[in-house]
C-alpha angles and dihedrals in degrees: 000000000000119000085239088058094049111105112226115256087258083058094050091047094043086050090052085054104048089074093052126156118107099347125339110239132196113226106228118243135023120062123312129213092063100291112152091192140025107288106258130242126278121289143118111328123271134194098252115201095205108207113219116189122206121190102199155134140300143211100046096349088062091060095046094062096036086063088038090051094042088052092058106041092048084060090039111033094169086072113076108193115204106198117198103201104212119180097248088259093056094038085060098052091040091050094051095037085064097040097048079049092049081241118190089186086109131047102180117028119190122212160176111250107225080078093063097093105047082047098048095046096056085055086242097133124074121245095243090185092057082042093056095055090039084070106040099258127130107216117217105205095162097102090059121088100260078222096069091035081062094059088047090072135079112231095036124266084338104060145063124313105251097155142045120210113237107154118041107198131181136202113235139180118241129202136169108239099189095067096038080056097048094043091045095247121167114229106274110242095157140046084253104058082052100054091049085040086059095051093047096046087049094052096046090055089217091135141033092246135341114240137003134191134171116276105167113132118263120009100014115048082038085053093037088051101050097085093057093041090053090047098060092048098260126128137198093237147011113263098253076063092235107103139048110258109191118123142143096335095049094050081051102049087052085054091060097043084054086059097056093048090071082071096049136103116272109273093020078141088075096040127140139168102291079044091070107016097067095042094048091041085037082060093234102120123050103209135029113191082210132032121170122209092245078052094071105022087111088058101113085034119111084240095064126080102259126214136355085004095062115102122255126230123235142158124259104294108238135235114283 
């Protein structure tokens, strides 16, 4: 590639953060940049549209890359960016069916980061540190978290950068305050007053159903347990991150979860986001043991359910 062809450090950065979502990944293998094919040799100068192809999310995820995108390509207009949206389910089994083929069918791929690992471990995902000197480019990577550098890396906090962080996210409690008010409940601060609170709630009749939470098999009951799990001192691995680490507490915290789902709507089992968040933003439930902040971006919108009936934010309630 020519110096002349070499994108600044602002352009390669610019170009990580255009496939946002969890984390932004390099594939390993073909040319980067956006070439299709190999540059060509030397000659007159010709205008040159560089594609660019991004695998990623939909739903708000969706809208977040596509103002991300629209903002580079307005201050690059040689770089065409193609995004493919994929549900998080379908992104994942598309991402690993072209990487297993060798597919260059992607340049940029956008994903959760709990798949970091298995990716990384397979050498699917480009070095973009080597990358970057390979191309002459010093990367500053002091304005990120070092937390989220860490996870970057494979393996972990030690390894080789194969990810940039774009969309921080956050797992919340939600509760409904106008009927803990109204029904004289404390703030629920532990697993406990939850769990009261869900009795109580059940009994008044003010809601459909006290509490939700997500129960559908794979990524969302293990997310939507993780709360509880973490709460009655378990963990998912042991920290050399090569053995499972659930024991007693974990048994115990499911337990527990097993206990709130008597209080929650029928199929909860089966549940996924749209499950929860439109019952929680529809103002139905009274409690959801996980919101995420794409759940509630519509709350101030006509659409949302306004005043004492919007949820209220809180951290993850402890133990006891």
């Amino acid at each position: 590639m020519h110096d002349s062809e070499m994108p600044s450090r602002r352009e390669f950065l610019k170009l990580a953060a255009v496939g946002a979502g969890a984390f932004v990944v390099g594939l390993a293998g073909g040319y980067q940049w956006g070439y299709s094919s190999a540059p060509r040799a030397p000659g007159p100068a010709q205008p040159v549209t560089r594609s660019i192809s991004l695998l990623g999310r939909d739903a708000e995820h969706q809208d977040i890359n596509t103002a991300v995108i629209d903002f580079f390509t307005r201050e690059k207009p040689e770089y065409k960016v193609e995004y493919s949206p994929l549900a998080y389910s379908a992104l994942y089994d598309k991402m690993v069916l072209a990487l297993q083929q060798g597919s260059s069918a992607y340049d940029l791929v956008y994903m959760d980061d709990p798949w970091l690992p298995q990716f990384g471990e397979k050498g699917w995902l480009t070095d973009l540190e080597a990358l970057a000197k390979e191309a002459g480019i010093t990367l500053d990577l002091s304005d990120f978290p070092s937390v989220l550098i860490d996870v970057g890396r494979h393996p972990y906090k030690t390894g080789k950068l194969i990810a940039f962080p774009q969309m921080g996210n956050v797992q919340i409690f939600a509760y409904r305050k106008d009927v803990f008010d109204k029904l004289g409940l404390p703030e629920p601060k532990t697993w406990t007053d939850v769990l009261n609170a869900c009795e109580k709630i059940k009994a008044s009749g003010l809601v459909e159903h006290p509490i939700a939470f997500r129960g559908q098999k794979g990524n969302p009951v293990a997310t939507a347990f993780q709360p509880l799990l973490y709460a009655f001192g378990g963990k998912i691995l042991t920290d050399d991150l090569k053995r499972c680490a659930l024991d007693s507490k974990a048994v115990e915290a499911l337990e527990f979860l097993l206990e709130l789902k008597k209080y929650a709507p029928p199929g909860v089992e089966n549940f996924g986001t749209a499950d929860v968040r439109d019952r929680l933003v529809g103002g139905r439930i009274a409690m959801s043991t996980e919101t995420w902040p794409g759940w509630i971006k519509g709350c101030g919108q006509p659409s949302c359910e306004q005043g004492p009936r919007s949820p209220r934010l809180h951290h993850h309630p402890r133990r006891a």
